[in-house]
C-alpha positions, 0 to 999 in steps of 0.5 A, a space after each residue: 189704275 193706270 190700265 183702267 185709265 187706258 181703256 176707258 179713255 182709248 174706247 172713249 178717244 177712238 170712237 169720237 176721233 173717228 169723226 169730227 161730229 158737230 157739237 151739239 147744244 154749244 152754247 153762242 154768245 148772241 150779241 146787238 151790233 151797229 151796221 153803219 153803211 156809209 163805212 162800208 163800200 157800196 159793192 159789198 155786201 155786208 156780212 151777218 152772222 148767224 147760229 143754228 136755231 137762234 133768231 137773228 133781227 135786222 132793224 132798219 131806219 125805214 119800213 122794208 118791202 116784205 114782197 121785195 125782201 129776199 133770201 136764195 137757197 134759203 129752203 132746208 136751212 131756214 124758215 121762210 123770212 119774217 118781214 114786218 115793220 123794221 125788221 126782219 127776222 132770219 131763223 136757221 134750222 141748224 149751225 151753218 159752216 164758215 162756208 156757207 153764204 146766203 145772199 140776202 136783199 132787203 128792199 125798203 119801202 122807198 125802194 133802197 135794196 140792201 144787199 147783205 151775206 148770211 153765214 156761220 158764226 163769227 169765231 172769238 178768242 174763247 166763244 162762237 159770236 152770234 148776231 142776235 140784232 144788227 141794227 143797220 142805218 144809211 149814214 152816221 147822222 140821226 139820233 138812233 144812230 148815234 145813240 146806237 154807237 154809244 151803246 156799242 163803245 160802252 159794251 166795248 169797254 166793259 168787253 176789254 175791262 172783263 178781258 184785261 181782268 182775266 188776263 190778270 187772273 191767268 197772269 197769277 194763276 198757278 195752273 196757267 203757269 202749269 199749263 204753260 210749261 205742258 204747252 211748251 213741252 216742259 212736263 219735267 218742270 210741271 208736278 205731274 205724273 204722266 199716266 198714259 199716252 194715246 196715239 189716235 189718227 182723225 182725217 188729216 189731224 194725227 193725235 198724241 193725247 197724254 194724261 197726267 196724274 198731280 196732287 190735287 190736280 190732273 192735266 191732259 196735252 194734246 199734240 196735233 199734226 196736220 197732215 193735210 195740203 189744203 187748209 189750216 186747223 184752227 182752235 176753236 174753244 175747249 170744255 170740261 164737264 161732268 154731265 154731256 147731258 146739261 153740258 155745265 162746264 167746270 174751270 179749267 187752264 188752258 194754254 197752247 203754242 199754236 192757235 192755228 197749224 198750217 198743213 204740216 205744222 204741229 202744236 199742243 194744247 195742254 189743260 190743267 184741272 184743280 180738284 175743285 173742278 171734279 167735287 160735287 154733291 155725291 164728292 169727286 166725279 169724273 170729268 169729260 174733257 173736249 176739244 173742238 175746232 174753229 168751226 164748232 166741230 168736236 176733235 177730240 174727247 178725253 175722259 178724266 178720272 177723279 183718281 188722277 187727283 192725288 193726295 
């Protein structure tokens, strides 16, 4: 099993590492947020953050000026501004990078210019944050406003309840504590049986893969080193599924000792999959385990054999 494991995932590994590509069909988690301009300084303009071939809507207190309202470079990344009313509508064609700005004016009907900066998504602990509506207003005071900020501390709150009832999920969850000792590099301590390692060189990030066989469960750590001078590799979210076609993901534990390698700096994800993760209809399928960067693009890629779950 172990020389079947090895080429299957070396073929799979060596192909996709030779390029980060984006990730295609990623799923956004679009949101409605509260621009409050008196909070923010007048010489800077305020950000919006946008994903590829998802609609994004300003609202404004006033109607805008569809003849003054703005986008530069726009062509070849969006269609053409939709101005109407309150609103307006920005549409990309596809994902943005981090390092993308587009200035975007938006003048009102009484002459207020706007100035806002159009760029990539908004990186969260475990998601790539979108705005799906940014409604913006001059000052604290009125009704909308304030009705507005309201609603934005309630999803606030209901945020932090999900985030503290899954902190105490993983607190309890014996493949958290499985897949903290792998992190940490404590693989005698863990009930697993390594089944291969895979030495893999991607640009500037090298990669030690290694798979790991358990009863009723199977695990994979991923060691990266950045050899580059320039940026930080930073983690950006990971994905285990049986079908790259639909994408739905299966549960997984995951834990890491770095987040982010500055140039030079190595760190290790390592997750862990019950049994549960590979049944189906047809019963146990292989699995495919991604991993991908801040900016959405795919690092890396292990496929799992339901035979790594032992008896």
């Amino acid at each position: 099993m172990r020389k079947l494991l090895l080429l299957r995932s070396t073929l799979l590994l060596a192909f996709l590492a030779s390029e980060a590509v984006a990730r295609e069909g990623k799923e956004h988690s679009p949101n409605e947020r509260t621009l409050i301009l008196s909070e923010h300084p007048r010489s800077e303009a305020s950000k919006v953050y946008v994903g590829g071939r998802v609609a994004t809507v300003l609202r404004f207190e006033k109607p805008c000026d569809a003849e003054r309202t703005k986008m530069l470079g726009w062509e070849g990344h969006f269609e053409p501004l939709l101005c109407g009313g309150r609103s307006v509508v920005l549409y990309p064609l596809r994902d943005l990078t981090p390092e993308d700005r587009f200035m975007l004016m938006v003048t009102l009907t009484d002459g207020t210019e706007i100035p806002f900066i159009v760029t990539a998504h908004r990186q969260t602990y475990d998601d790539r944050e979108i705005d799906q509506q940014v409604n913006v207003f001059a000052n604290r005071e009125g009704y909308d406003a304030v009705l507005s900020s309201l609603y934005r501390a309630l999803e606030s709150e209901r945020e932090l309840r999900e985030e503290n009832e899954r902190h105490r999920k993983e607190e309890n969850s014996i493949d958290h504590a499985y897949a903290t000792l792998l992190a940490n590099g404590a693989e005698k301590q863990a009930p697993f049986r390594k089944e291969q390692t895979i030495v893999l060189k991607d640009g500037e990030v090298d990669m030690v893969v290694r798979v790991f066989s358990g009863k009723g469960k199977a695990a994979a750590v991923f060691q990266l080193t950045n050899t580059g001078s320039a940026r930080p590799w930073r983690f950006g979210d990971a994905r285990l599924s049986s079908d790259l076609t639909s994408r739905t993901a299966r549960p997984l534990a995951l834990r890491m000792n770095r987040a982010e390698l500055v140039p030079g700096a190595s760190g290790n994800i390592a997750v862990v999959a019950d049994k549960s993760a590979f049944i189906s209809e047809q019963g146990l399928v292989d699995l495919t385990l991604e991993i991908f960067r801040s900016d959405g693009s795919l690092q890396v890629m292990v496929s799992l054999d339901h035979r790594l779950i032992r008896e």
